[in-house]
C-alpha positions as CSV (number, residue, x, y, z in Angstrom):
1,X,-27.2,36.3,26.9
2,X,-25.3,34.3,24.2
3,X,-22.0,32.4,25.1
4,X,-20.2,31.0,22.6
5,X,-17.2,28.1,23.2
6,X,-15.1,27.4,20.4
7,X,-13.2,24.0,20.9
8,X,-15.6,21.3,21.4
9,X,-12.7,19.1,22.9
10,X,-12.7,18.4,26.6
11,X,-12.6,21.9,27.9
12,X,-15.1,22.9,25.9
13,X,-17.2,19.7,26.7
14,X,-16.9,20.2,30.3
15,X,-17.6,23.8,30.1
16,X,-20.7,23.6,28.0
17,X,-21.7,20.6,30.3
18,X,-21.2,22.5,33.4
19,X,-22.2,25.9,32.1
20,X,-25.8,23.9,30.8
21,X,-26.0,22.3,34.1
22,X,-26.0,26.1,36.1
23,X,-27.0,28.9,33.9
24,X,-31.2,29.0,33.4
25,X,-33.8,30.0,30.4
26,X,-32.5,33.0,29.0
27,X,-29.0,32.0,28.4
28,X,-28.1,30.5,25.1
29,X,-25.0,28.7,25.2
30,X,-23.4,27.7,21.6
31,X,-20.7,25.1,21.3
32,X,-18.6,25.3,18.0
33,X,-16.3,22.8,17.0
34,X,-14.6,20.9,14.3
35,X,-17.0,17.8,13.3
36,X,-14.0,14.7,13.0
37,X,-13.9,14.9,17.0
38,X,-17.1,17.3,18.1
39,X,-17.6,16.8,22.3
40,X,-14.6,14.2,22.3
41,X,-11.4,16.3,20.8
42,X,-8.5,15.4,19.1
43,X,-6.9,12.9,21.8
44,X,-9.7,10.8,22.2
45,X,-12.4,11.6,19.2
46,X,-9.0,11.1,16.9
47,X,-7.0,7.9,19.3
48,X,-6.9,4.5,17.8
49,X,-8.4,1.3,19.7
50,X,-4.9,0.5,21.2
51,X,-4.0,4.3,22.2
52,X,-4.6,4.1,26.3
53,X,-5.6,6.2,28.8
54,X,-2.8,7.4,31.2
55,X,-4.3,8.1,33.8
56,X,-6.9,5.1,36.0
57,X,-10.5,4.8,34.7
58,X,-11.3,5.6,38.8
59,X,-10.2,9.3,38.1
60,X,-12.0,10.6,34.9
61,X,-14.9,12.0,36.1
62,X,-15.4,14.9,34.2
63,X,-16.9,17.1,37.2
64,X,-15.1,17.9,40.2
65,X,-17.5,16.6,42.4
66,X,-17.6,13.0,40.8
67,X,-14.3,11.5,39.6
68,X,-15.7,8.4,39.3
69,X,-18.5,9.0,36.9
70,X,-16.3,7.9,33.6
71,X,-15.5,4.5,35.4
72,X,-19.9,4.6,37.0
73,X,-20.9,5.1,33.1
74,X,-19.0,2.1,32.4
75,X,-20.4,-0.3,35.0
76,X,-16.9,-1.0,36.1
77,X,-16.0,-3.5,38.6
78,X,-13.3,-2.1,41.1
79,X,-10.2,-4.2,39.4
80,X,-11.2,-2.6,36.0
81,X,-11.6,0.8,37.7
82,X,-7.8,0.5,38.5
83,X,-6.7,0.0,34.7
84,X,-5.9,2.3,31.8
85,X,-8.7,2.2,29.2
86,X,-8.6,2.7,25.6
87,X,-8.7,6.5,24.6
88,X,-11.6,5.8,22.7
89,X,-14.0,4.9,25.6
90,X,-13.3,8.3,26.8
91,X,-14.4,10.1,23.9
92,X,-17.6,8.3,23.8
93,X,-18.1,9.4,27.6
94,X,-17.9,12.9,27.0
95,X,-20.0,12.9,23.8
96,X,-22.4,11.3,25.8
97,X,-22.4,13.7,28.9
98,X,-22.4,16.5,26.6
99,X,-25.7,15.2,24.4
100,X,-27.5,14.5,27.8
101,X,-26.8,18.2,28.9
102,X,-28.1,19.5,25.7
103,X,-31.6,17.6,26.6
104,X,-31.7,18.5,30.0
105,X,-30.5,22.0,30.3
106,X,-32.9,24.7,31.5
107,X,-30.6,26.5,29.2
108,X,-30.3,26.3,25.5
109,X,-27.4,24.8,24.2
110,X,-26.6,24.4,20.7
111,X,-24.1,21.7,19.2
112,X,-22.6,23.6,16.3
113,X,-20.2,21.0,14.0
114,X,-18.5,24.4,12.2
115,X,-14.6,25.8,12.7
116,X,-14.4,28.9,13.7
117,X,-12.4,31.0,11.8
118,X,-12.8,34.3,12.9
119,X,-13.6,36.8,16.0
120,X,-14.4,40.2,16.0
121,X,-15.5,42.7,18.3
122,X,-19.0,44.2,18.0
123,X,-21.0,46.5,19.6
124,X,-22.0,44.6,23.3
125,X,-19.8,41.7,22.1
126,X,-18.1,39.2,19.3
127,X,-19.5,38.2,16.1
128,X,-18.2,34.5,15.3
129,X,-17.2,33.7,11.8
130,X,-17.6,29.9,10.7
131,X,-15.5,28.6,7.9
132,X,-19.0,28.0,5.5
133,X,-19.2,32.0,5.5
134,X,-22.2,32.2,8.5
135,X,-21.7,34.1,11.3
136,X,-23.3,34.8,14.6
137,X,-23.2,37.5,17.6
138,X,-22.0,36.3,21.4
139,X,-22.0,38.4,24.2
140,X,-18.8,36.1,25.8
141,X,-16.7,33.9,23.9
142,X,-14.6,31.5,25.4
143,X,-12.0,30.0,23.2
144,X,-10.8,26.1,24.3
145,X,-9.2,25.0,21.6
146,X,-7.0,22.6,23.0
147,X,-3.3,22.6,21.9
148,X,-2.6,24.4,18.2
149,X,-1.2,22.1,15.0
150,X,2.2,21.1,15.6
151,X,5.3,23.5,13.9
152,X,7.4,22.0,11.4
153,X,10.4,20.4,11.9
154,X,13.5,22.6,12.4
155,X,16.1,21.5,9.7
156,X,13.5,19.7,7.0
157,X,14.6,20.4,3.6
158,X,11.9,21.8,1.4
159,X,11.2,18.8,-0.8
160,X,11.2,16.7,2.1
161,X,8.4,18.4,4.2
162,X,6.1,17.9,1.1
163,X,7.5,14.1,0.0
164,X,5.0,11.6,1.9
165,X,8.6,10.4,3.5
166,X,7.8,12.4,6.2
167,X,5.1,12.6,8.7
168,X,4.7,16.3,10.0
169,X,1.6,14.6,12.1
170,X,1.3,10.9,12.1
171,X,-2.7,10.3,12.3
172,X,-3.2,13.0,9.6
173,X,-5.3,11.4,6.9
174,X,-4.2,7.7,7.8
175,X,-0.3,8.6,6.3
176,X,1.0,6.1,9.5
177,X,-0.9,3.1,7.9
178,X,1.2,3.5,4.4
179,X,4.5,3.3,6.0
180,X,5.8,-0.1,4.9
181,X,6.3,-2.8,7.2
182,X,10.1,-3.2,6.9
183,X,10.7,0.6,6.7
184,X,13.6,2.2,8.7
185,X,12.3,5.2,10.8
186,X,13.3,7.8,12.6
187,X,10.8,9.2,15.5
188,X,11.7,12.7,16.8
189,X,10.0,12.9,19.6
190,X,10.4,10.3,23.1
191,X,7.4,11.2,24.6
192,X,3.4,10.1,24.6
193,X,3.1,10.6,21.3
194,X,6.0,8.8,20.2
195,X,4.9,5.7,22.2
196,X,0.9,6.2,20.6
197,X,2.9,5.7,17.3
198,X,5.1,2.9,18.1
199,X,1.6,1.3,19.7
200,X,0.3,1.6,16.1
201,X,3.2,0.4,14.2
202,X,3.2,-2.8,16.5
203,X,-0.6,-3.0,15.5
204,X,0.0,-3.0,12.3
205,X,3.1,-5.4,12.4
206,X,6.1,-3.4,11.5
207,X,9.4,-5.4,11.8
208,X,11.5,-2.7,10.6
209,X,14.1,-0.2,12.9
210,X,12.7,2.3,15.1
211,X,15.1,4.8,16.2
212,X,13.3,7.8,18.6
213,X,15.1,10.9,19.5
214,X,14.9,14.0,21.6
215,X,17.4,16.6,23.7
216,X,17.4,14.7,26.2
217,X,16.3,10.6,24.8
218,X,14.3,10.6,28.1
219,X,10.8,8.2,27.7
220,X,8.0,9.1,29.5
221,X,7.9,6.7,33.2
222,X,5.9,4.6,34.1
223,X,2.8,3.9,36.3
224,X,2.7,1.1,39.0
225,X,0.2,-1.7,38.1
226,X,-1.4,-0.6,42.0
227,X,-1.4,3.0,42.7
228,X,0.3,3.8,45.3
229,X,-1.1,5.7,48.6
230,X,-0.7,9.3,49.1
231,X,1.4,11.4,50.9
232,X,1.6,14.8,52.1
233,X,4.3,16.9,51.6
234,X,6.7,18.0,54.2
235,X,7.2,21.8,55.6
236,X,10.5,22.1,54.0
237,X,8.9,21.5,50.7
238,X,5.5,23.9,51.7
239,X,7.9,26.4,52.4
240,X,10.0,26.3,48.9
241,X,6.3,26.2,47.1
242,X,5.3,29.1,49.1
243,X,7.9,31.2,48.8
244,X,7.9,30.6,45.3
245,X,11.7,29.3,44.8
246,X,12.5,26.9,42.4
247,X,15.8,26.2,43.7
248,X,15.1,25.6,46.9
249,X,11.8,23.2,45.9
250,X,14.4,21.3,43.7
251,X,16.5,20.9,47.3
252,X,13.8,19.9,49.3
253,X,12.4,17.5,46.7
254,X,16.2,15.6,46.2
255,X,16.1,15.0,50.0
256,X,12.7,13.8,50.0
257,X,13.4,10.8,47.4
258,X,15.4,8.6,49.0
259,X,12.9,8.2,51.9
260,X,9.2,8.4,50.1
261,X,8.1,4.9,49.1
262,X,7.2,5.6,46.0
263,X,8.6,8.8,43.9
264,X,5.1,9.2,41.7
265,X,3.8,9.9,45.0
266,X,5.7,12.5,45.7
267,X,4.9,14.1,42.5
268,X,1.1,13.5,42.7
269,X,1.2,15.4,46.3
270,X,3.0,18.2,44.6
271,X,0.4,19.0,41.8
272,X,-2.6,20.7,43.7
273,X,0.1,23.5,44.6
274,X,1.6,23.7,41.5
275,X,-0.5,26.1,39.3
276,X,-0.5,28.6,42.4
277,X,3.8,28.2,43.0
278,X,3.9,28.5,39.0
279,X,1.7,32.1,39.0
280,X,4.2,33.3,41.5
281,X,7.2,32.0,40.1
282,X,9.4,34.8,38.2
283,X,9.5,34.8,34.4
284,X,13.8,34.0,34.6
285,X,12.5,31.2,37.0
286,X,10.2,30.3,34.6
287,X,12.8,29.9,31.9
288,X,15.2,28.7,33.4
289,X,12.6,25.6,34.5
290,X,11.8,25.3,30.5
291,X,15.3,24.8,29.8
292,X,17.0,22.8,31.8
293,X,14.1,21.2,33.9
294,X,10.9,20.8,31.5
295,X,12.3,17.2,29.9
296,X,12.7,15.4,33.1
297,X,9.7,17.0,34.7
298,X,7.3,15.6,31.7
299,X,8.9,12.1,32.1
300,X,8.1,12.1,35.6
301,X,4.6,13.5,35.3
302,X,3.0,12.4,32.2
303,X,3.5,8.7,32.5
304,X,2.8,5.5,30.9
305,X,-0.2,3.3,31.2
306,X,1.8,-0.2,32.2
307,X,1.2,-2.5,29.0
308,X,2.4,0.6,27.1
309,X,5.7,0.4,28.8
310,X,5.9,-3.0,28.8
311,X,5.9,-2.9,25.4
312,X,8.6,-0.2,24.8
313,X,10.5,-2.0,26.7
314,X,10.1,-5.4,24.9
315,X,11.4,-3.3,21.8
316,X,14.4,-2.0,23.5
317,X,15.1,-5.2,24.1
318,X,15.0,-6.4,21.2
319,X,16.7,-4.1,19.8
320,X,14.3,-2.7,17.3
321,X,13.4,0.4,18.9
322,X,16.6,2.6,20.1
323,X,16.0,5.9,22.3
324,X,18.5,8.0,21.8
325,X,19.7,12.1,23.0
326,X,20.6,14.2,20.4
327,X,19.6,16.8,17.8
328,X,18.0,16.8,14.2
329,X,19.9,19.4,12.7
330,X,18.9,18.7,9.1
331,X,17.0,16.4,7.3
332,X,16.6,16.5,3.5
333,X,14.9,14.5,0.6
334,X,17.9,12.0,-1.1
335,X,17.7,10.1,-3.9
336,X,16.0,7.1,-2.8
337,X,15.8,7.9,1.5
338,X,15.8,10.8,4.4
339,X,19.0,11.8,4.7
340,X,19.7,13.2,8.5
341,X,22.5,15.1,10.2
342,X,22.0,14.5,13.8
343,X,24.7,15.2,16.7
344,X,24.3,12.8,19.7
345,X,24.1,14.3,22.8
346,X,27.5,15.3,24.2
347,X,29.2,15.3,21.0
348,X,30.9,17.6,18.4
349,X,30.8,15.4,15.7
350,X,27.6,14.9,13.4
351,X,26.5,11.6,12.0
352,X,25.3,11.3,8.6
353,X,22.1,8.6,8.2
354,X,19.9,7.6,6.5
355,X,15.8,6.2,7.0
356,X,12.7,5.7,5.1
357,X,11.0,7.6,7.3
358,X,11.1,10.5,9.3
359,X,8.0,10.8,11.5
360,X,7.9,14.1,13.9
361,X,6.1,13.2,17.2
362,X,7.0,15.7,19.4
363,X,3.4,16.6,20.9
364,X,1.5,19.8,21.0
365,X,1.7,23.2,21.0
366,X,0.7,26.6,22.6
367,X,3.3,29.0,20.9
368,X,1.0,31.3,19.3
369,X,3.6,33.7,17.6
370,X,4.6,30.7,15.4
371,X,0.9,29.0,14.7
372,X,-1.0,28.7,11.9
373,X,-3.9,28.1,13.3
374,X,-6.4,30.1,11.4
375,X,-8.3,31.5,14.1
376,X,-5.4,32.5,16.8
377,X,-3.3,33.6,14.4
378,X,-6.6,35.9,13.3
379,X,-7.0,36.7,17.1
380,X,-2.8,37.8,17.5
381,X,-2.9,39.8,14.8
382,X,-6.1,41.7,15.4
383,X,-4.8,42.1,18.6
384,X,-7.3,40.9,20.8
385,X,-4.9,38.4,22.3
386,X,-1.4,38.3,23.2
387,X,1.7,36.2,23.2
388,X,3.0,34.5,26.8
389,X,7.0,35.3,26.5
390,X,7.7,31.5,26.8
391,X,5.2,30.2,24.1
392,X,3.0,28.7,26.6
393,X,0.1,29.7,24.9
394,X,-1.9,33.7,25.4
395,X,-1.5,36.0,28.0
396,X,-4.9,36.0,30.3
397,X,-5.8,37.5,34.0
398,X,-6.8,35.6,36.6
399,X,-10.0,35.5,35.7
400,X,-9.5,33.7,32.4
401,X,-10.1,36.8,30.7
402,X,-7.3,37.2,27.4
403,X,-5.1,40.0,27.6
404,X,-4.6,42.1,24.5
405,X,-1.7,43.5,22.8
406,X,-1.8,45.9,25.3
407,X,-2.2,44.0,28.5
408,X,-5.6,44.8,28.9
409,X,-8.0,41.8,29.8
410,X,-10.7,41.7,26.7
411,X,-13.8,41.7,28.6
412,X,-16.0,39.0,27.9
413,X,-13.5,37.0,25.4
414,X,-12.0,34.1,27.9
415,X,-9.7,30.7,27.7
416,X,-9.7,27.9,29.1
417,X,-7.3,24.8,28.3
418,X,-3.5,24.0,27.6
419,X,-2.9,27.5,26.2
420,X,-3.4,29.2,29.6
421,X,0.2,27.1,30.4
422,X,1.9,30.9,30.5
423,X,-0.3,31.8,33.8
424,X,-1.1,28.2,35.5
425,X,1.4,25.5,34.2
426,X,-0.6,22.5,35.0
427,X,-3.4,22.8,32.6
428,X,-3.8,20.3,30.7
429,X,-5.0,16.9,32.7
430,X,-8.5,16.2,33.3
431,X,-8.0,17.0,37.5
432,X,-7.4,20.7,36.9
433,X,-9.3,21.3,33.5
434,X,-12.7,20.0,35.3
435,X,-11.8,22.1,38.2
436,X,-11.0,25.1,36.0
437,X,-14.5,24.5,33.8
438,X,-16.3,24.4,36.8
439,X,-15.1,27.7,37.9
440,X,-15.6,29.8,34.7
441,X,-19.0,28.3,34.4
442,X,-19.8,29.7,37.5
443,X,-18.4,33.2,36.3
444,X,-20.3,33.1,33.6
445,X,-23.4,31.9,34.8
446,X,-23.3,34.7,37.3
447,X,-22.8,37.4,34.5
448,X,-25.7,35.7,32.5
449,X,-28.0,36.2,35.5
450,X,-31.1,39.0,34.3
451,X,-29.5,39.4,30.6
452,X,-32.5,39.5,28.2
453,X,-32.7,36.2,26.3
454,X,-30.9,36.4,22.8
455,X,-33.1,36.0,19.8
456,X,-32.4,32.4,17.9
457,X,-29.3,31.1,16.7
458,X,-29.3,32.3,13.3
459,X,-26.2,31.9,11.3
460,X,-25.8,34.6,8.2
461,X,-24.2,33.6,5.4
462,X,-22.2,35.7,3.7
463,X,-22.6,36.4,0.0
């Protein structure tokens, strides 16, 4: 039996790791992915040297069973296990686990450096379409493609999107480093990767205004130089988990605050419950959550490493970076500068201003109604996958399995990653993606168990 993973970021790393560690001869297992970040992805093949880890070198283990492999790799002493680490580090750790499964698999595993562009059902199976014109046959495809390209920018004139004044993705083919030192900018966007791009300005010694934005001008928190110790969560806030009620969690949480040492704790305790209290949560629940409550609840859970926030602080200080809550409404290409129309938070009246530089940082994505990505928008329109009402990525059973336009799972075409957000919310940290990559694996592995052996990779090129 052939699987095929296509994503070779993390997910697919830690699946093709784990799937090369359990499944036996026979079972071919084929890793495609992009070659600029092949077995590290995008946030840590693509990171600069001064983009950190935000979560504790102690924790990264890429296996379930051994969180503190990433920090054992490193020969860490137990101070430096405590700190954040440079991005970078991490991507060389998982390149490296993934090459040494490749040479130690009873399994065949083959590192493919291709995009895939294309999936189509075949008789038995898939055939895979690369974008140099090969293709191949899979029995199971799993797709782990991470989070899809960012969307534009609502409001951006035409001329603008195009003029190198703005910056639809900041480390896209090194447009950060040409912003000029004393350039006035405007950042949409007050989360991780907002503070990733004021890291890099810094680096680079920019002197001129930074001004971020968002709906809600809320930065990311921050973590405690020592972690604090964990708690377990009370029966009033079991119960509101349980029974599925966001209102009442929200109650039960409020109360909780003022008497837990340390609020991160709290929201640490709350995360191994979280994908199951998420799958039982209804969709007006759901959306009401996204609305109203997804801002605050990223600030409080995606955090900052502490330097990082020291320094955004230092800049607020200073006065050259401003976080502010408002809207971009529209933003168009002037004679000599970005012209913006943004209402502040709580206003009615709109402010006419003008920057060098308008930069969109506002993360990733997982609507896949709106993407371009080549090979989910091929996927959506073929049908074989379908949209999650939210844009929180496709629509899969609880097996991992896609659903199609119909609702149907797509037997032997799986996901695994940030774009299973619709079903299990908390997706998209190393904690629960090892967890989840362990369990497919097993899935799979099981399935391979007695298939003939597929005859050798060989990739047709068409004419």
């Amino acid at each position: 039996m052939r699987i095929t993973i296509i994503g070779a970021g993390f997910s697919g790393s830690a699946l093709a790791s784990e799937l090369a560690a359990q499944a036996g001869p026979g079972v071919d297992i084929t890793l495609v992915g992009v070659a600029d970040s092949y077995g590290r992805g995008v946030a840590y093949g693509e990171a600069r040297p001064e983009h950190l880890l935000n979560v504790r070198a102690r924790d990264l283990g890429a296996t379930p069973d051994y969180p503190g492999e990433f920090a054992d790799w490193l020969n860490l002493t137990e101070r430096a296990r405590q700190s954040f680490l440079p991005r970078l580090l991490y991507g060389e750790y998982l390149h490296a686990r993934l090459r040494s499964a490749a040479d130690t698999s009873a399994a065949t595993l083959h590192l493919v450096e291709q995009e895939a562009i294309a999936v189509e059902r075949s008789p038995g199976g898939f055939r895979v379409h690369l974008a140099d014109g090969s293709d191949f046959f899979s029995e199971r495809v799993v797709l782990t493609l991470g989070a899809l390209p960012p969307q534009p920018l609502a409001g951006v004139g035409p001329r603008l999107a195009v003029h190198p004044s703005y910056l639809g993705w900041p480390w896209q083919d090194g447009a950060i480093d040409r912003i000029a030192p004393d350039a006035r900018l405007l950042v949409v966007g007050t989360g991780l990767t907002m503070a990733d791009v004021v890291a890099t300005l810094r680096r680079r010694g920019h002197t001129g205004p930074i001004a971020a934005l968002s709906r809600h001008g809320l930065l990311p928190r921050r973590h405690l130089d020592e972690a604090s110790a964990p708690i377990a969560l009370p029966p009033t806030v079991l119960q509101a988990l349980n029974a599925h009620d966001l209102g009442q969690l929200l109650r039960s949480l409020r109360m909780l605050l003022p008497i837990v040492s340390d609020w991160r704790s709290l929201i640490d305790a709350l995360r191994p419950y979280l994908q199951g209290f998420w799958r039982g949560l209804p969709e007006p629940q759901r959306a009401r959550f996204l609305r109203h409550l997804r801002s605050y609840w990223e600030s409080v859970r995606h955090r900052l490493a502490p330097p990082v926030a020291a320094e955004l602080d230092a800049l607020q200080v200073s006065g050259q970076l401003t976080v502010r809550a408002g809207r971009l409404l529209r933003a168009r290409r002037g004679t000599d500068a970005v012209e913006a129309l943004i209402r502040e938070r709580g206003q009615t009246q709109v402010r006419s201003e003008t920057y060098d530089v308008l930069i969109r940082a506002t993360g990733f994505d997982t609507d896949i109604e709106r993407t371009t990505h080549p090979l989910i928008a091929h996927l959506r329109e073929s049908g074989l996958i379908s949209a999650d009402p939210l844009g929180l990525g496709l629509n899969a059973s609880e097996r991992y399995e896609a659903l199609d336009a119909n609702g149907a799972p797509v037997r032997g075409l799986y996901c695994l990653g940030p774009l299973l957000r619709g079903r299990l919310w908390e997706i998209t940290a190393v904690p629960e993606l090892r967890v989840a990559a362990r369990a497919l694996a097993r899935q799979l592995s099981a399935a391979a168990e007695g298939a003939q052996r597929p005859p050798p990779l060989a990739l047709a090129a068409r004419g």
